[in-house]
N, C-alpha and C positions, 0 to 999 in steps of 0.2 A: 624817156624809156623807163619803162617800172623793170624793177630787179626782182619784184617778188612777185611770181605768175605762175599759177595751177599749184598754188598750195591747196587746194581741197579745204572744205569748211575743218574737219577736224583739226587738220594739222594747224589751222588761223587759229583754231579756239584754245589751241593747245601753248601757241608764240608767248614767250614770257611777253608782259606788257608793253615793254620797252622797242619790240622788235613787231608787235601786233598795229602800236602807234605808226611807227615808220613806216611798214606797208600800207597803212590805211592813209597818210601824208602822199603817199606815193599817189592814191584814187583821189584826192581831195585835197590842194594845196593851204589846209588848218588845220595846224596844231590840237585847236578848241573842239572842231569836230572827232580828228582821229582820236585825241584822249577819250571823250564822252563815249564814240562807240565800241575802243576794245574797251572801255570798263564793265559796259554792259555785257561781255562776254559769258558764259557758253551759247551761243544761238544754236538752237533747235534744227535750224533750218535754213536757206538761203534767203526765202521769203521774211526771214523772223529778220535778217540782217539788214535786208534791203528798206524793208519799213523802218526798222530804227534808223538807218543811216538817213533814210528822208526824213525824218522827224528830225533830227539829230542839225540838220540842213538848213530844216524852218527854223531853228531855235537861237542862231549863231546871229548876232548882233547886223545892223545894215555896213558896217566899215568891215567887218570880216564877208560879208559877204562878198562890198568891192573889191578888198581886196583877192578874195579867190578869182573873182572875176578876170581881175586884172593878169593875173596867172596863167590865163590859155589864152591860144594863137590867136591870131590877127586872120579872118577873111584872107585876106591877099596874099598871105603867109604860107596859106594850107592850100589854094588853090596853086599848084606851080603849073599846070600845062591850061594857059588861057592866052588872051591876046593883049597888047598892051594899054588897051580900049578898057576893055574890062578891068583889068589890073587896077587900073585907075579909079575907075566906078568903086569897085568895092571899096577902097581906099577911103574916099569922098563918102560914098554911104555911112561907114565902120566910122567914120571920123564926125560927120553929120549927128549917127546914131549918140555916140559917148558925148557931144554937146550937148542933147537934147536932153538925154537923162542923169548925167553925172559919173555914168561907168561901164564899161567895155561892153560890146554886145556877144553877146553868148548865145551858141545855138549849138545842140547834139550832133547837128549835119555836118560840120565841121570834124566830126570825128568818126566819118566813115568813108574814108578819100577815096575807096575803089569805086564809090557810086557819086561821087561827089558832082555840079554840077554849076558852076561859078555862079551861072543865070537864078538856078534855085537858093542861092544864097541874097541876091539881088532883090529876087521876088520878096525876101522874108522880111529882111531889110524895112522894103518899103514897107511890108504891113505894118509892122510891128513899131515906125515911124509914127504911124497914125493912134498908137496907142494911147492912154492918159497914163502918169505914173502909175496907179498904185497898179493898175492892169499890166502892164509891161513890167512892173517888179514881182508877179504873180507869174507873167512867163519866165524871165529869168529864173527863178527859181525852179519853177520847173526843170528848166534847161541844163541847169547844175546837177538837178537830180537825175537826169537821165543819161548826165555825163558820166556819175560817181557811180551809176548802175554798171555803165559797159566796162569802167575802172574797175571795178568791184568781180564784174566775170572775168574779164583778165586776171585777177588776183586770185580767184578760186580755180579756175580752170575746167577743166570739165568734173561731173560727180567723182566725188573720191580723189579729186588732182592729178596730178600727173604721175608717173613712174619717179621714182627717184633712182640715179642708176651710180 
């Protein structure tokens, strides 16, 4: 659960340091990225945010990576209303997957459970098996980015943030 949600860009660019870091740990479980991108703070813009926080992403060594990785759910975790069939599969898949490459499988779809679809996560699974490393650590990557994006509008909120009352 993030604590810090519909602060508005101002009020983030405004967060003493220390409180700017925490919120951005909050979208992105590293220390090494949250520092890097409140230092670059006043951002212009959301868009000016969201580029640095991807850049900021590319740049974080391959064990900060696993370990962010290792920081969100499990497939079979986020899936709760499936059958015990499935349950399983992803289980074997998720477990398959992190033998194959050396670290947890990550996918965006994982973090939008009202549309979520066990099968669709099965499918991804399987492609993304057939990957060669450095391709499959070009999707991860990605994957984290577009986690740290929906993290990141959660933390802004809508334009201007929320009321404070």
């Amino acid at each position: 659960m993030l604590m810090h949600q519909g602060l508005g860009l101002d009020t983030f660019n405004d967060l003493p340091r220390r409180k700017a870091v925490h919120a951005l740990y909050e979208c992105c479980c590293s220390v090494t990225w949250a520092s890097r991108v409140a230092e670059k703070r006043r951002y212009r813009s959301r868009a000016e945010l969201f580029s640095v926080a991807a850049a900021e992403l590319n740049e974080l060594s391959e064990n900060d990576v696993d370990s962010l990785a290792s920081t969100l759910p499990e497939p079979s975790k986020v899936c709760t209303v499936m059958d015990f069939d499935t349950r399983e599969a992803l289980g074997t898949a998720a477990r398959a997957y992190e033998q194959r490459f050396g670290y947890a499988y990550v996918a965006s779809l994982l973090f939008a459970p009202e549309s979520l679809e066990p099968r669709e996560i099965l499918v991804d699974l399987g492609h993304r098996l057939d990957n060669d490393d450095p391709t499959e650590r070009s999707v991860m990557l990605g994957e984290l980015a577009k986690i740290n994006n929906i993290r990141l509008e959660r933390l802004l909120g809508p334009e201007g943030g929320w009321p404070r009352y």
